[in-house]
N, C-alpha and C positions, 0 to 999 in steps of 0.2 A: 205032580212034578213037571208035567208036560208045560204048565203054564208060566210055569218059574222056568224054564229053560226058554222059552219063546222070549219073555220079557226081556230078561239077558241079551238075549242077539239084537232085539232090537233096539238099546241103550249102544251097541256098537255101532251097530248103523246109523245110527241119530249124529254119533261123533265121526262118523268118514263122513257121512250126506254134509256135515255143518264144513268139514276140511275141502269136499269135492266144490263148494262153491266159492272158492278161494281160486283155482282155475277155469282157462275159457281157452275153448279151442280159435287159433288163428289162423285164417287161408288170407295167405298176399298173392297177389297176380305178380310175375316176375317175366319180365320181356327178354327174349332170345336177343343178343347183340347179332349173332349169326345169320337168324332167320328172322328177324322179327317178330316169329309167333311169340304168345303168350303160356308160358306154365305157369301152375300153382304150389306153393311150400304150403303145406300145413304144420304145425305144430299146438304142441298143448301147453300153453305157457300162462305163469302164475301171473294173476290181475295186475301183479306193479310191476311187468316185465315185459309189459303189454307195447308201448312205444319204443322199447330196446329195440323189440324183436321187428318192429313195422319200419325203423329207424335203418334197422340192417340193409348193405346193398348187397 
């Protein structure tokens, strides 16, 4: 029964791994008006929301 339970999880996993690659993490350099240094935004945004988010000031 041990092997019928492993199988199982891993038919879940199969389906989040197949949805995890539908997002992609995104780091933009965002310049200080202030100071002029440089921060970074990270966010985790889904592949067609990808030049939304690059697009954002």
């Amino acid at each position: 029964m041990a092997k019928a339970a492993k199988t199982a999880i891993k038919t879940k996993d199969a389906r989040a791994a197949a949805e995890a690659k539908n997002w992609t993490k995104v780091i933009k350099a965002v310049r200080s008006p202030k100071t002029g240094a440089y921060t970074f935004k990270e966010q985790i945004v889904h592949k067609e929301k990808i030049k939304d988010f690059l697009a954002q000031k």
